[in-house]
Wavefront OBJ file of the C-alpha trace (Angstrom):
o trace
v 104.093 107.748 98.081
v 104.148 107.663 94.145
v 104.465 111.651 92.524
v 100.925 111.508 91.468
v 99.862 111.246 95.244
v 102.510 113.552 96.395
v 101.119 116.641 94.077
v 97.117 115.790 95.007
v 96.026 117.792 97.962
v 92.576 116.742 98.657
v 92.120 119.931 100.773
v 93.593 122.773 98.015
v 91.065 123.924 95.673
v 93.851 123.164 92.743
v 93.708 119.566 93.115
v 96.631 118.149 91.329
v 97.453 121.374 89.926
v 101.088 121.780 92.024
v 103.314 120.724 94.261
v 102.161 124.362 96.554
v 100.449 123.896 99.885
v 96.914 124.967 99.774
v 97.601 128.160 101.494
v 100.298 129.354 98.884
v 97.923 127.733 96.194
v 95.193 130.688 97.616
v 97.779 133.258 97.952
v 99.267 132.932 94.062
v 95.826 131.638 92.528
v 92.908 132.793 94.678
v 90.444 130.753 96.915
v 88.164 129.883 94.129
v 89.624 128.590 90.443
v 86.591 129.676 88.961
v 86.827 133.054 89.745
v 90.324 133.134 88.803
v 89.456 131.826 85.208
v 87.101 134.687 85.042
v 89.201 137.577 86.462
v 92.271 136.354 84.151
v 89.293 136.714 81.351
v 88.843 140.327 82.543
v 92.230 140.729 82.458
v 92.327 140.081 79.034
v 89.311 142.112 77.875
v 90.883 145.330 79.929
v 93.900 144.346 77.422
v 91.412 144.299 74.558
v 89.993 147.343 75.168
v 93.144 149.614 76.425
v 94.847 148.470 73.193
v 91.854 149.654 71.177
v 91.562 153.011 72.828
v 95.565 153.446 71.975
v 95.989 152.392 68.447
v 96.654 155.638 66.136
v 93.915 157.086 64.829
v 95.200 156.514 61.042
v 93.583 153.219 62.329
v 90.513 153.471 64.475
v 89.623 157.324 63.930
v 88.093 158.598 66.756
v 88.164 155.984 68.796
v 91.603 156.738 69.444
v 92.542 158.561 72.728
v 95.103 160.799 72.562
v 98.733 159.664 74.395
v 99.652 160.957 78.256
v 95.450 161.993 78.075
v 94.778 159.327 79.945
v 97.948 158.197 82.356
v 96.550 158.504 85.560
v 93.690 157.068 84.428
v 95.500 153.790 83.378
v 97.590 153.476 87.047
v 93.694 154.002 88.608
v 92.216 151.418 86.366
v 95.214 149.078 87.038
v 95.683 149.584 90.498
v 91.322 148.944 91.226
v 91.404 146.546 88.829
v 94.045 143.949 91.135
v 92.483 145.530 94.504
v 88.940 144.492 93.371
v 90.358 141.054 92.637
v 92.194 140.502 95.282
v 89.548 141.775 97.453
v 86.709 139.268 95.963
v 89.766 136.458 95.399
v 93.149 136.728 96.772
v 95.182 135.666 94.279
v 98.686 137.448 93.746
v 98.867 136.037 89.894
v 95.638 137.370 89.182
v 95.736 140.762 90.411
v 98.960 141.039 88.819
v 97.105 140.174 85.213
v 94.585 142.420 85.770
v 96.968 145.170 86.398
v 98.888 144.271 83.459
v 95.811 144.109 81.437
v 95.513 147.892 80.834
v 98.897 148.710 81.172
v 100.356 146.381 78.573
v 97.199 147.418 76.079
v 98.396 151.209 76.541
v 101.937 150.530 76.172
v 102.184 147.983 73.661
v 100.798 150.046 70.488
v 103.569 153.053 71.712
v 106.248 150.510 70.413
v 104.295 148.620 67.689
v 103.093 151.977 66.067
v 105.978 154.570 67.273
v 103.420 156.704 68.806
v 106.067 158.943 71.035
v 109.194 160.754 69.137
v 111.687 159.178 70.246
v 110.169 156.190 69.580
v 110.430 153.368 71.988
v 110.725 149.830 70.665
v 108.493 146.947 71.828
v 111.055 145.599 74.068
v 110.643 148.945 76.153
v 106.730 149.252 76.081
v 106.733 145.690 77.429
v 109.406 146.335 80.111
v 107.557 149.344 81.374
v 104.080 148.047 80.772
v 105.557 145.159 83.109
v 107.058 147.622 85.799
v 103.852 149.089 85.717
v 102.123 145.933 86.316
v 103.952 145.211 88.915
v 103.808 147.820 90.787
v 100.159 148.410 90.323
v 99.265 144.872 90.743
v 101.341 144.484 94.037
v 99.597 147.191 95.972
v 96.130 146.638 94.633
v 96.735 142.652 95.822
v 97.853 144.373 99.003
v 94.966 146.941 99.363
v 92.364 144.243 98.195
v 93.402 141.205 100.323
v 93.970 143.755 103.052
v 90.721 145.221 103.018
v 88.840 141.927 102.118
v 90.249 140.449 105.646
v 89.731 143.753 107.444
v 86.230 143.719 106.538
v 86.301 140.012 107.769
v 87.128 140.959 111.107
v 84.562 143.328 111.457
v 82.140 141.546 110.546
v 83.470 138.722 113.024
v 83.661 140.910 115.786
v 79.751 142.294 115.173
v 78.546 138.440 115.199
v 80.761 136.699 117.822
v 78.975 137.028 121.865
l 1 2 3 4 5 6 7 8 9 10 11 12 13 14 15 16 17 18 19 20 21 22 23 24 25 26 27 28 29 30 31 32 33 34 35 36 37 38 39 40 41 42 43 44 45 46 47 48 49 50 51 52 53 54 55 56 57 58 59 60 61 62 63 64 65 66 67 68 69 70 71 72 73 74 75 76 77 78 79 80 81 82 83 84 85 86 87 88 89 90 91 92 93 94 95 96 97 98 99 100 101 102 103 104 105 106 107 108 109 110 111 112 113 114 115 116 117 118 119 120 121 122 123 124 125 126 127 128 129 130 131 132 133 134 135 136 137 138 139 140 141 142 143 144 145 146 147 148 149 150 151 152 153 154 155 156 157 158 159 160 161
């Protein structure tokens, strides 16, 4: 078997994209690549926007939201943002982007603009935007997979004699 056959899976939805089974493929990615390209896009736009809402207002006026106004706000939108993923997708990677999405848009611009006294460095707002990200992402994938397969077997159990 040459290496081009060995990382083709006819039956993984990532044809030729790894050497993973199909199930890990699902687990890491998400059933459907397509959906994954789109969430990832979300991800990106939750970025977008988050960073926006943080800049200082010497730069976007009122646009601005104030710092610590909004925290638990940010570990809801994180943490919904990777369940509602997961639930529609599975896909560990994915809910983990979306998490960081937000969190690494409100943490960023506290090291890039010195927004807290003392001021924390890039290096820190991405380490904690991470942890954040992690930790949101992990139980929303959790949450959303969970509650995607419990509502699975419901629905089985209604529709089976």
């Amino acid at each position: 078997m040459s290496a081009d056959e060995s990382s083709t899976n006819p039956s993984s939805p990532y044809p030729g994209a790894s050497p993973l089974s199909p199930r890990a493929e699902v687990l890491l990615l998400g059933r459907d690549p397509a959906t994954a390209v789109r969430l990832s896009a979300l991800a990106g736009t939750l970025f977008a926007v988050t960073f926006l809402l943080h800049l200082p207002p010497r730069l976007v006026g009122g646009l601005s939201v104030p710092f610590g106004l909004f925290l638990p706000l940010l570990v809801t939108v994180a943490f919904l943002a990777a369940a509602t993923g997961a639930y529609l997708n599975d896909g560990l990677f994915v809910s983990l982007a979306l998490a960081g999405g937000p969190s690494f848009g409100f943490y960023l611009p506290l090291g890039l603009f010195e927004l807290t006294y003392p001021s924390s460095t890039v290096l820190a707002g991405l380490a904690i935007g991470a942890a954040v990200a992690v930790v949101c992402g992990s139980t929303g994938f959790i949450a959303g997979a969970g509650a995607r397969r419990a509502v699975e077997r419901v629905r089985g159990r209604r529709h089976s004699p």
